[in-house]
ROSE-4610 file (N, C-alpha, C; in Angstrom, 1 decimal, always signed):
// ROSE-4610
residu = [X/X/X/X/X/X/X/X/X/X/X/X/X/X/X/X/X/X/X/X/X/X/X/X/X/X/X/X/X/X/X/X/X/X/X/X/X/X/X/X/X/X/X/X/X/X/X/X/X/X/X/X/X/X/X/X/X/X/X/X/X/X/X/X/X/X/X/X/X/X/X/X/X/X/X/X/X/X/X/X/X/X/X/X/X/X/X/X/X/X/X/X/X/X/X/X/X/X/X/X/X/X/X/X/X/X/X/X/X/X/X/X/X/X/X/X/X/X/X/X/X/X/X/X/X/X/X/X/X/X/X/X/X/X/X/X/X/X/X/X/X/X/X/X/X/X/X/X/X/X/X/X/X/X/X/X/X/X/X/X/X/X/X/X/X/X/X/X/X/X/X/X/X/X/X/X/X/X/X/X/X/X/X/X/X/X/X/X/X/X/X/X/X/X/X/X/X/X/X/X/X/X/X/X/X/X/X/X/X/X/X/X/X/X/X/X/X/X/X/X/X/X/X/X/X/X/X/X/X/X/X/X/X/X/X/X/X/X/X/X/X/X/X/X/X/X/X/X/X/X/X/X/X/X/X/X/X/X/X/X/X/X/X/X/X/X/X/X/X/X/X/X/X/X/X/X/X/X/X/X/X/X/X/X/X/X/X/X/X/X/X/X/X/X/X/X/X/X/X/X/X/X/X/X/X/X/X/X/X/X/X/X/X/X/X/X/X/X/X/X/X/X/X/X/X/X/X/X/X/X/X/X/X/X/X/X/X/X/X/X/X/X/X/X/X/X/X/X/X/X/X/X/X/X/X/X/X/X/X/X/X/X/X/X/X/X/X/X/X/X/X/X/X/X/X/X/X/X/X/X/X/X/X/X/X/X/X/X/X/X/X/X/X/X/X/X/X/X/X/X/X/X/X/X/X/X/X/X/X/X/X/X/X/X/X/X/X/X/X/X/X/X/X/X/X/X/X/X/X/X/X/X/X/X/X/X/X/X/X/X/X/X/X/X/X/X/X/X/X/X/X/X/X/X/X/X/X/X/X/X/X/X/X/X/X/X/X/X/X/X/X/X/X/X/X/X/X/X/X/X/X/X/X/X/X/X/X/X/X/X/X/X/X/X/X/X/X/X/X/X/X/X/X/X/X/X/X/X/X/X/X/X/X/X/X/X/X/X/X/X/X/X/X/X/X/X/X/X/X/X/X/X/X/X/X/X/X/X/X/X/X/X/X/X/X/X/X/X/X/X/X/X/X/X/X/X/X/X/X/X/X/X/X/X/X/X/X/X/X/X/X/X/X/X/X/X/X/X/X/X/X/X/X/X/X/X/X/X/X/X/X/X/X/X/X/X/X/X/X/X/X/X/X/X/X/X/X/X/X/X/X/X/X/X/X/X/X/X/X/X/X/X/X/X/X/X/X]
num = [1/1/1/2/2/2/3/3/3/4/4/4/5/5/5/6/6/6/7/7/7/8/8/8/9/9/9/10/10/10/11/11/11/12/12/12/13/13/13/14/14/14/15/15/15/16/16/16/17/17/17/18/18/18/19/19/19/20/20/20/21/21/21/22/22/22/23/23/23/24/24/24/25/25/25/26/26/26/27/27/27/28/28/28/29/29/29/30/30/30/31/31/31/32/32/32/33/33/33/34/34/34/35/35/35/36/36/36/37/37/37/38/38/38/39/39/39/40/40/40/41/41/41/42/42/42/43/43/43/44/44/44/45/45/45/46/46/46/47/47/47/48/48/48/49/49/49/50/50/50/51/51/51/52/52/52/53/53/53/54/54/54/55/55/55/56/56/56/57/57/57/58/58/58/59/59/59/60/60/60/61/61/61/62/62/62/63/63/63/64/64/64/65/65/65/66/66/66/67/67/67/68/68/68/69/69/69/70/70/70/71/71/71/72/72/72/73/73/73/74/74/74/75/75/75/76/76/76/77/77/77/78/78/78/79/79/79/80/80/80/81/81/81/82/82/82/83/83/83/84/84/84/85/85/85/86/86/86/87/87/87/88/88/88/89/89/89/90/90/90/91/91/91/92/92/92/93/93/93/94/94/94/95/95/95/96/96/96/97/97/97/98/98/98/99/99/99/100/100/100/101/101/101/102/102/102/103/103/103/104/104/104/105/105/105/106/106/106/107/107/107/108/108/108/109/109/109/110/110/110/111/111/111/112/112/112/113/113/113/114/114/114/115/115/115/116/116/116/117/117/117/118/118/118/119/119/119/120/120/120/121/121/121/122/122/122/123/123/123/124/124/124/125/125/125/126/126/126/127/127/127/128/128/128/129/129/129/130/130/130/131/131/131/132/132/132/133/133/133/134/134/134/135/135/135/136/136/136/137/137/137/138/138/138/139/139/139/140/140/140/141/141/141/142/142/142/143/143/143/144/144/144/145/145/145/146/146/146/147/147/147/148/148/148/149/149/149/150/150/150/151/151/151/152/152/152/153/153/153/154/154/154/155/155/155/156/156/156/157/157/157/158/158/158/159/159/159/160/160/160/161/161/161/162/162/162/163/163/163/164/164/164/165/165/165/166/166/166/167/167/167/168/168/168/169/169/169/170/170/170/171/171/171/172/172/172/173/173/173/174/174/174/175/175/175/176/176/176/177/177/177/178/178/178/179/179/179/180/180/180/181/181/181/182/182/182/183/183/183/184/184/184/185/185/185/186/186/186/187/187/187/188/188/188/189/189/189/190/190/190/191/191/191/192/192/192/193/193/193/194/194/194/195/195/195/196/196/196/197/197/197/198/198/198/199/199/199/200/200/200/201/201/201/202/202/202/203/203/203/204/204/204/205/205/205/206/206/206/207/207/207/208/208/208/209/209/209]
x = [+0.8/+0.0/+0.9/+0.9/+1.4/+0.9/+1.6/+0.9/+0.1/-0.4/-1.7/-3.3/-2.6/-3.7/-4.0/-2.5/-3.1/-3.6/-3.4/-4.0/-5.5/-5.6/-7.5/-7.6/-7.4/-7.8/-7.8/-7.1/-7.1/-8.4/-8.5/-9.6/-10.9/-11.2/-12.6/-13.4/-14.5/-15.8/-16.2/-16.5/-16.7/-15.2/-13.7/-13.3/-13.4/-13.8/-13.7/-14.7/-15.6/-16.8/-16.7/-15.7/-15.7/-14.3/-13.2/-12.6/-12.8/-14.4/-15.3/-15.8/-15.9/-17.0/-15.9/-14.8/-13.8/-13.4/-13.0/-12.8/-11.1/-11.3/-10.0/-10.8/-9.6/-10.2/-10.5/-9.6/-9.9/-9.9/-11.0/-11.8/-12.6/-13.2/-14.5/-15.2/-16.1/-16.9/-16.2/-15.3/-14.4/-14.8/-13.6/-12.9/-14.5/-15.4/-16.9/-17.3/-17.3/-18.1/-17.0/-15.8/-15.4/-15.5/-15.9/-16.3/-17.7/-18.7/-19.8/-19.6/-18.9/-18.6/-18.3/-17.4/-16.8/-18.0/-18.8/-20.1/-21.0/-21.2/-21.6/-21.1/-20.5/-19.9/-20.0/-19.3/-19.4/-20.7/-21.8/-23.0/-23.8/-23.1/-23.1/-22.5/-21.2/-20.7/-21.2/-21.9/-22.2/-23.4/-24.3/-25.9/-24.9/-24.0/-23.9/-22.9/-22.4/-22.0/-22.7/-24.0/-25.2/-26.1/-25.5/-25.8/-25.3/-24.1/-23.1/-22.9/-22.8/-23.0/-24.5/-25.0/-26.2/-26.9/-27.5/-28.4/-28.7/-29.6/-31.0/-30.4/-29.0/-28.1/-26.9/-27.1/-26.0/-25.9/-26.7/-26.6/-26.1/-26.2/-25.3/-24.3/-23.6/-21.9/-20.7/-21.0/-20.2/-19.7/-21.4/-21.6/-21.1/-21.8/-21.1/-20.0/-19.1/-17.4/-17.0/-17.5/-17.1/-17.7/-18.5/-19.0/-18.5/-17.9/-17.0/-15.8/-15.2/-13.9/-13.7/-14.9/-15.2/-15.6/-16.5/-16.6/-15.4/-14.9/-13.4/-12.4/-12.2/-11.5/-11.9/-13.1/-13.8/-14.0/-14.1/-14.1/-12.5/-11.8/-10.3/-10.1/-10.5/-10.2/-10.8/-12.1/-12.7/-11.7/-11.3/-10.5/-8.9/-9.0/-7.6/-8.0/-9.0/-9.3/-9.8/-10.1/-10.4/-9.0/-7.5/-6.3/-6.0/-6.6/-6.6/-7.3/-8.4/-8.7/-7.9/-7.3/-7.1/-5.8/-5.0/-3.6/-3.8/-5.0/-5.3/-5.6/-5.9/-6.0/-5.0/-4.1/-2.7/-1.8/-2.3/-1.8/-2.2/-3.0/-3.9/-3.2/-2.9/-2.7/-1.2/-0.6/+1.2/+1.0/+0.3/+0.2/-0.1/-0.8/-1.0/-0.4/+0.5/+1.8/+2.9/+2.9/+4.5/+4.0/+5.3/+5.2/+4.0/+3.7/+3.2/+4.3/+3.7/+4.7/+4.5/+5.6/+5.2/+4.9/+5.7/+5.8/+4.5/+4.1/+2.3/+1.2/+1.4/+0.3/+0.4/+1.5/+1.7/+1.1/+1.7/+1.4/-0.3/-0.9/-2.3/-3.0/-2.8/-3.2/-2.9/-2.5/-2.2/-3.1/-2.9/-3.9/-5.4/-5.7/-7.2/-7.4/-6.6/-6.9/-7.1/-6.0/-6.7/-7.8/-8.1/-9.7/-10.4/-10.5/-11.4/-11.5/-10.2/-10.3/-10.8/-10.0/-10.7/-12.3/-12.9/-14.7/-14.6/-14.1/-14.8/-14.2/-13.1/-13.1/-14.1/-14.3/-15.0/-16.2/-16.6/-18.2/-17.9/-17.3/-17.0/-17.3/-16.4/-16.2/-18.2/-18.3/-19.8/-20.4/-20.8/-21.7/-20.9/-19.7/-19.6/-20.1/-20.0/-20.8/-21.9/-22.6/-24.1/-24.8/-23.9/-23.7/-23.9/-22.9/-22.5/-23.6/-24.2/-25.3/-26.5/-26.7/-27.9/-28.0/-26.6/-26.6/-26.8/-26.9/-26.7/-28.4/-29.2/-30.4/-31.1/-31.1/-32.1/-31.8/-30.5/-30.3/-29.8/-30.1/-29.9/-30.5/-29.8/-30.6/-32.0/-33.6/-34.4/-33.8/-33.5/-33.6/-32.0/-31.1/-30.7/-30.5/-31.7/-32.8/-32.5/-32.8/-33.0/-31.0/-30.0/-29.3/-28.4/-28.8/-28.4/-29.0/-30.6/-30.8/-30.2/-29.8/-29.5/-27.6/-26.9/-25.8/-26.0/-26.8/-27.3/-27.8/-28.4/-28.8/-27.4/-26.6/-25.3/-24.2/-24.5/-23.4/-24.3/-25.1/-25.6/-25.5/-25.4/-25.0/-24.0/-22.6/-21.7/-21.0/-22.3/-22.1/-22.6/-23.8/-24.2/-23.1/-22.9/-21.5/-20.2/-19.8/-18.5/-19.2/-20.3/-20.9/-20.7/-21.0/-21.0/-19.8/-18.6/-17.5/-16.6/-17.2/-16.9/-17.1/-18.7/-19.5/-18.4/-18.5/-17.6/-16.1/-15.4/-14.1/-13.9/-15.0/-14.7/-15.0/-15.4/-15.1/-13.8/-13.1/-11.8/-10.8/-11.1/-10.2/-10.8/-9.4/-8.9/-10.2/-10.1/-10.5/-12.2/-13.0/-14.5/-15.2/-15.1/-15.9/-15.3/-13.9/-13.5/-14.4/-14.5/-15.8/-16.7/-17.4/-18.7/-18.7/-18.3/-18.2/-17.8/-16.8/-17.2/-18.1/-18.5/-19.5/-21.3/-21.2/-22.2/-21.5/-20.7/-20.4/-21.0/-20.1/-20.8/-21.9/-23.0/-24.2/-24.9/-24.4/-24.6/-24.8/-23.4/-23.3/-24.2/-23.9/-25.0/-26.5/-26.7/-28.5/-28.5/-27.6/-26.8/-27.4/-26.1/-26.6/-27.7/-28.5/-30.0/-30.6/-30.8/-31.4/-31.1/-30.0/-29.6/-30.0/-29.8/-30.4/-32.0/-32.3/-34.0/-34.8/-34.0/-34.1/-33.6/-32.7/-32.3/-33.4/-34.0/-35.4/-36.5/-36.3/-38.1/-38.0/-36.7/-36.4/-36.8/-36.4/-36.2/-37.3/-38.5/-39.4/-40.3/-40.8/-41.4/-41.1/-39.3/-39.1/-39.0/-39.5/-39.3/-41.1/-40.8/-41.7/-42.9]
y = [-1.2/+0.0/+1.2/+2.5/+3.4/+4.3/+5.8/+6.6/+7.4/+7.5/+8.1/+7.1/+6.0/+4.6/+4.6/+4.6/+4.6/+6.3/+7.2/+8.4/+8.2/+8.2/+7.5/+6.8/+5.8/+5.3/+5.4/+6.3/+7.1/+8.6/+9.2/+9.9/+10.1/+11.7/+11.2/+11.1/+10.5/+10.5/+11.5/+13.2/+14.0/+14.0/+13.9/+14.0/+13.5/+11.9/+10.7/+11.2/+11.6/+12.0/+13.2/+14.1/+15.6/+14.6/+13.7/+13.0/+12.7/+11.8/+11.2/+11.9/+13.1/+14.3/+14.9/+15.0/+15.9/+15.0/+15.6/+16.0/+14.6/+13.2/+12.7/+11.6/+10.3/+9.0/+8.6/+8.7/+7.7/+8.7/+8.4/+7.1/+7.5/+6.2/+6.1/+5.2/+4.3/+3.3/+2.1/+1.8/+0.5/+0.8/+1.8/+2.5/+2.5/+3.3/+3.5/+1.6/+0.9/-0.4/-1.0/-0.5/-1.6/-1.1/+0.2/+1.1/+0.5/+0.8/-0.2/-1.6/-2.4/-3.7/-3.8/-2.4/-2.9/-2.3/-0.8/-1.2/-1.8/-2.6/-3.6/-4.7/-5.3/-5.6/-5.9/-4.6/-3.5/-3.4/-3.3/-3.0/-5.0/-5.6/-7.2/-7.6/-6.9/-7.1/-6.5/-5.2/-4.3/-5.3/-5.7/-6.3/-7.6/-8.5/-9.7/-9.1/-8.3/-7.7/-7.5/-7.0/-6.7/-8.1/-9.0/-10.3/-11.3/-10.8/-12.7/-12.4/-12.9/-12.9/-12.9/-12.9/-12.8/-14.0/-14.4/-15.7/-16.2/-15.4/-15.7/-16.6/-16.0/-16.8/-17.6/-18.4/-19.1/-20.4/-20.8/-22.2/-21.8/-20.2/-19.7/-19.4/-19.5/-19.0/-19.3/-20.6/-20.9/-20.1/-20.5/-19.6/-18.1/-17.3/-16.0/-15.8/-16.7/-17.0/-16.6/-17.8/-18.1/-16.8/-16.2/-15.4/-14.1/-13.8/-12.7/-12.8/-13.6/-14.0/-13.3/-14.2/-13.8/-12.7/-11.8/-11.0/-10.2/-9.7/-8.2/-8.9/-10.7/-10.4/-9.9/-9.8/-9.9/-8.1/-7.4/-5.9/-5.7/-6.3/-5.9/-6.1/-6.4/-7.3/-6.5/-5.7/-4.5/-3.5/-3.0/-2.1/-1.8/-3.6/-3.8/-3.7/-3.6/-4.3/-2.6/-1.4/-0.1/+0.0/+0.1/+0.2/-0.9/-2.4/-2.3/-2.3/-1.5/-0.7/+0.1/+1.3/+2.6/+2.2/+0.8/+0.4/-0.1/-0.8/-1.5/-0.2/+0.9/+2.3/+2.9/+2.9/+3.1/+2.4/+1.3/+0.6/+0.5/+1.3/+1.7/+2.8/+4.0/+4.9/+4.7/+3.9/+3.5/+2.7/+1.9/+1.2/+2.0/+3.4/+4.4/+5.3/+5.3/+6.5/+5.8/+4.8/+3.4/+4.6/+3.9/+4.2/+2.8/+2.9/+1.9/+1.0/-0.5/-1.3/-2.9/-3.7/-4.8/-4.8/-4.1/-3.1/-2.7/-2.1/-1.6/-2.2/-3.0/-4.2/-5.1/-5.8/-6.2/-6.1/-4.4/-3.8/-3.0/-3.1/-3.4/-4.0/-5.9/-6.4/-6.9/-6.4/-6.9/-5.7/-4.7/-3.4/-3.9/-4.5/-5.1/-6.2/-6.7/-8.2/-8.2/-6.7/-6.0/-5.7/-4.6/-4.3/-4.9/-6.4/-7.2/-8.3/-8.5/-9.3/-8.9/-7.5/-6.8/-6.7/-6.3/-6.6/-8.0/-8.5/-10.0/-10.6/-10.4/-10.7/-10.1/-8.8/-7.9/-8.6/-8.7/-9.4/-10.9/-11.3/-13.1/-12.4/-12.1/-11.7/-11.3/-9.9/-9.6/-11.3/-11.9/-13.0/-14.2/-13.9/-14.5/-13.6/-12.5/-11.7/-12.3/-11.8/-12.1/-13.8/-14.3/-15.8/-15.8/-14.9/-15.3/-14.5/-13.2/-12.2/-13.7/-14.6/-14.7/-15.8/-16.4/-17.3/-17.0/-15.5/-14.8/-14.6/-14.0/-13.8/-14.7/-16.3/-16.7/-16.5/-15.9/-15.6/-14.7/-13.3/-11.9/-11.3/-10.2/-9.0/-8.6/-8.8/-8.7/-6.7/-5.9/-4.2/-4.2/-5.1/-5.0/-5.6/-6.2/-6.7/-5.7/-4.4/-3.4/-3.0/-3.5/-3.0/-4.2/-5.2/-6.5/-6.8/-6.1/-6.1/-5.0/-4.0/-3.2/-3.1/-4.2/-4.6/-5.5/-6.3/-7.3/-6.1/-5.7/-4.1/-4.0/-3.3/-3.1/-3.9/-5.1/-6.0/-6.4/-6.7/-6.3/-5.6/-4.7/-3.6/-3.2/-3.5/-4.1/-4.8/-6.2/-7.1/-5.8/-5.2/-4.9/-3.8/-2.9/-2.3/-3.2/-4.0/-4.5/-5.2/-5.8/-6.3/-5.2/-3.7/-2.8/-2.3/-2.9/-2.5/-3.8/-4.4/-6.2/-5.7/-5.4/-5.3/-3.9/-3.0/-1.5/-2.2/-3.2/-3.6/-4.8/-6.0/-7.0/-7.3/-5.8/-5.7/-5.3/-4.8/-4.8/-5.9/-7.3/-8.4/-8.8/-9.5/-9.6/-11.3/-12.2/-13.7/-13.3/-12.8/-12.7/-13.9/-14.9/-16.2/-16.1/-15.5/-15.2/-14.0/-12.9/-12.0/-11.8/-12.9/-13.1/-14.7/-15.0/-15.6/-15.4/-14.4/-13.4/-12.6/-12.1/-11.4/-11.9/-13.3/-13.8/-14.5/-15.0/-15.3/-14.1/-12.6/-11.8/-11.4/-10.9/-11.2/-12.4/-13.5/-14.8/-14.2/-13.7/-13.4/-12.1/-11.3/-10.1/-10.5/-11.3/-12.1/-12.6/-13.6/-14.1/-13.3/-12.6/-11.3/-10.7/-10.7/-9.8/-10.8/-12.3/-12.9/-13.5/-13.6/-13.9/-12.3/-11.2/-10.1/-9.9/-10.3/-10.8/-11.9/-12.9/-13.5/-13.0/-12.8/-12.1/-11.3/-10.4/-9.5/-10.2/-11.6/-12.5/-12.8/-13.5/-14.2/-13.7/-11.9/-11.6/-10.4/-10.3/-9.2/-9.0/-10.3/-10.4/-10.3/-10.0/-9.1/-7.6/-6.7/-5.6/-5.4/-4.0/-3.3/-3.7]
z = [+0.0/+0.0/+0.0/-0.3/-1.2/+0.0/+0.0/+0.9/+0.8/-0.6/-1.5/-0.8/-1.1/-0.7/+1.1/+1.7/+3.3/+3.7/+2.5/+3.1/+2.9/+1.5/+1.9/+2.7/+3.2/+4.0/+5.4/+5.4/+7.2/+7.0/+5.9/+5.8/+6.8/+7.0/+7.7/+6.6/+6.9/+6.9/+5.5/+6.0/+5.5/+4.1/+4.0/+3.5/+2.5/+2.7/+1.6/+0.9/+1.5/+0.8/-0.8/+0.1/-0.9/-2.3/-1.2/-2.3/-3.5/-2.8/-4.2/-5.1/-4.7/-5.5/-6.4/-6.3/-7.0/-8.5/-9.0/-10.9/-10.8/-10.0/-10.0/-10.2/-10.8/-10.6/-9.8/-8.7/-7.2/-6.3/-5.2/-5.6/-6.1/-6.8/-7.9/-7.4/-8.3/-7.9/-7.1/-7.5/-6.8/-5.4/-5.4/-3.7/-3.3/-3.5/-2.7/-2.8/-3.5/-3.4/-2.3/-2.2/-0.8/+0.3/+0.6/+1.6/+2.2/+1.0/+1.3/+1.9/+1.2/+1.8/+3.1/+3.5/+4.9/+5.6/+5.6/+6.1/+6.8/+5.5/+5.5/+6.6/+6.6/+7.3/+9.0/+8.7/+10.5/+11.1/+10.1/+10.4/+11.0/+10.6/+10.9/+11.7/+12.5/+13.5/+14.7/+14.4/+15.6/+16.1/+15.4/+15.2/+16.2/+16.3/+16.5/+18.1/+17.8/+19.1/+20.4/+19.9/+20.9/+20.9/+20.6/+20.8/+21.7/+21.1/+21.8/+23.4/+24.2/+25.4/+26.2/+25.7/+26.2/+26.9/+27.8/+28.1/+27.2/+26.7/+25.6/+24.8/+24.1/+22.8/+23.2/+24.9/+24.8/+24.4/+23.5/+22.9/+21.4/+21.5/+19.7/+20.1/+21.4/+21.5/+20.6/+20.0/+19.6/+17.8/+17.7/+16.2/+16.0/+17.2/+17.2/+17.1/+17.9/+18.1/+16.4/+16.0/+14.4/+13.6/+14.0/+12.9/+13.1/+14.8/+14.8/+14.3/+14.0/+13.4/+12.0/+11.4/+9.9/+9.7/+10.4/+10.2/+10.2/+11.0/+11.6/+10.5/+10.0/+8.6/+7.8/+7.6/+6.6/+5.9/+7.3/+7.5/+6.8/+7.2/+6.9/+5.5/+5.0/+3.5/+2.6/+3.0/+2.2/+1.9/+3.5/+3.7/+2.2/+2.3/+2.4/+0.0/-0.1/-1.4/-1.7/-1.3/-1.7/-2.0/-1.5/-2.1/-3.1/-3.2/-4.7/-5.6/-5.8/-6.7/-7.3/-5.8/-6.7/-7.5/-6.8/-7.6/-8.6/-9.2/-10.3/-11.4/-10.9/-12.2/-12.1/-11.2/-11.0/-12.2/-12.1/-13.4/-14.6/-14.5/-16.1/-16.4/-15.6/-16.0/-16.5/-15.8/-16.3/-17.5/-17.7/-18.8/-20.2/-19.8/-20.9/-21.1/-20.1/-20.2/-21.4/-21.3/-22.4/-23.6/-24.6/-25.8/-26.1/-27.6/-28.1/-28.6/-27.8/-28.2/-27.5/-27.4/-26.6/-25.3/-24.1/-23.3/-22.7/-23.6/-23.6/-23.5/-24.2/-24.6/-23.2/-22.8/-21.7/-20.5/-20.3/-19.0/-19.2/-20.1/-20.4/-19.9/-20.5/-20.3/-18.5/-18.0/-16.7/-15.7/-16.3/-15.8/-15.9/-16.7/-17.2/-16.6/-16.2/-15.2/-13.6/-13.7/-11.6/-11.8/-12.9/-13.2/-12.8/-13.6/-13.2/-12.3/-11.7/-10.3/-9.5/-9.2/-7.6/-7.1/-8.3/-8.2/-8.0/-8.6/-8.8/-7.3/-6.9/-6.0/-4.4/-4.6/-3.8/-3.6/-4.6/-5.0/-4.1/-4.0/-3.7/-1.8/-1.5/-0.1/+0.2/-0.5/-0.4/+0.0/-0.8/-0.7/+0.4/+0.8/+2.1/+3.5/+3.1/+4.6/+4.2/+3.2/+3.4/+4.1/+3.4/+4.3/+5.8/+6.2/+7.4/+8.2/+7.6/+8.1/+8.4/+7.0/+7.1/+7.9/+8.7/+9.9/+11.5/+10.9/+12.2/+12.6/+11.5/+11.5/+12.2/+12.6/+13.3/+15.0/+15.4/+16.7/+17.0/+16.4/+16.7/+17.6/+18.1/+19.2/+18.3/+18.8/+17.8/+17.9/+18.7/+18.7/+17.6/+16.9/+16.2/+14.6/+14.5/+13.3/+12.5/+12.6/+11.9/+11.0/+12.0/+11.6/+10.6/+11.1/+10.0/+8.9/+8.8/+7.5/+6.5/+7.2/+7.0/+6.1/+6.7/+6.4/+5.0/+5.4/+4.1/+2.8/+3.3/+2.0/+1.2/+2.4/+1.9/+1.0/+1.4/+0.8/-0.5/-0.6/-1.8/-2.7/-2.7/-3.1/-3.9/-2.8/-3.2/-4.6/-4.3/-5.3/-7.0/-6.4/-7.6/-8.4/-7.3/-7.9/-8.6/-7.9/-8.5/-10.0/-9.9/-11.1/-12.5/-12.0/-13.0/-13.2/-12.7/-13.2/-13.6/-13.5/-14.4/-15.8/-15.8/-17.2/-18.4/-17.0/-18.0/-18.5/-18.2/-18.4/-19.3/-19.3/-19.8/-21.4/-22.2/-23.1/-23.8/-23.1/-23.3/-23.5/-23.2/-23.4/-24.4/-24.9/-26.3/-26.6/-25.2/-25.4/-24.9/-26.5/-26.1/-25.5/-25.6/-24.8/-23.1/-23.2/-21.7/-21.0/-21.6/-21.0/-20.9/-21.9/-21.6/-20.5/-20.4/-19.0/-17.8/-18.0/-16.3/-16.3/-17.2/-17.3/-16.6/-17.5/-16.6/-15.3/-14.6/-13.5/-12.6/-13.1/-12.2/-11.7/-12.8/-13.0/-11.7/-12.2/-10.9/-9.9/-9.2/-7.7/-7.4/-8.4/-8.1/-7.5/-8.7/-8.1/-6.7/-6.8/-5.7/-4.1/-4.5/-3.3/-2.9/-4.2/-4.0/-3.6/-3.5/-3.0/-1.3/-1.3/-0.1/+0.6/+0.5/+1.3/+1.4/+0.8/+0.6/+1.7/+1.5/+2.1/+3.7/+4.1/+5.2/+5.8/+5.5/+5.5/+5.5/+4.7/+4.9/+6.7/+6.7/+7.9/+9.2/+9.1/+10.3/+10.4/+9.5/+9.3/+10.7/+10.7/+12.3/+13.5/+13.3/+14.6/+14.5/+13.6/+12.8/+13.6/+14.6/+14.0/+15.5]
């Protein structure tokens, strides 16, 4: 990580915000979709926080154990996946600075492959919180219902973002039966997500309210 990368990411709040709004690449959609993720996340950890310990849920101790774990990695890995975004356009822009040549083409195609990992991978993590959200859902604080569906919203979301930066990039590789296959892979997990956060919200509506 670069000190451009850990300065975002030490950012307040209001900063990241005016960051995003300004006339630069980063951050863009990436950097904001792992922001959400971590969120998201956080917003699944707080919910299981005001859980674990409790009487009520000590036959779920064990689960919470395991789903706090996963989660605070899970937060980290957002964190840790907003710096590669901005390094994967970092390498777009070096790749367009070369002369034209072998050189170029190279460091292209290698800039086009962070492109489209980092979503893809973003997206993968998303649909493991949502997993781990919607294990949490049958033994949550019901007064923090509101904030795990709320995380599930998020990670969602997520997915749907990295989905639309799959789609803006994977016309650019050269092997078209290769991007239309991530392309629908993505797509997959996007659904994926919208369903699993759906589901999350059927589950836990009756403690709502």
């Amino acid at each position: 990580m670069n000190d451009t990368q850990n300065d975002m990411l030490n950012m307040s709040v209001r900063n990241f915000v005016s960051a995003t709004a300004a006339k630069t690449p980063t951050p863009g959609g990436g950097s904001v979709a792992g922001l959400v993720g971590g969120l998201a996340t956080a917003l699944g950890a707080m919910a299981l926080n005001f859980t674990r310990g409790k009487k009520k849920f000590a036959d779920h101790a064990q689960l919470h154990e395991k789903l706090a774990a996963r989660l605070a990695r899970a937060e980290a890995m957002f964190l840790d996946m907003i710096a590669d975004d901005m390094e994967a356009y970092g390498m777009y822009r070096e790749a367009a600075a070369l002369a034209d040549g072998p050189e170029k083409q190279a460091a292209s195609a290698l800039a086009l492959a962070a492109a489209i990992d980092v979503p893809r991978q973003m997206s993968k993590l998303a649909l493991a919180v949502l997993g781990d959200l919607r294990e949490l859902a049958c033994c949550c604080n019901k007064y923090l219902v509101s904030d795990l569906i709320a995380g599930a919203v998020l990670a969602s979301a997520t997915a749907a973002l990295c989905d639309l930066n799959v789609q803006v990039n994977t016309p650019s590789l050269d092997d078209k039966q290769a991007a239309v296959d991530i392309r629908q892979a993505s797509l997959a997990d996007r659904q994926a997500a919208a369903n699993i956060a759906a589901d999350i919200e059927e589950q836990t509506k009756g403690l709502l309210g």
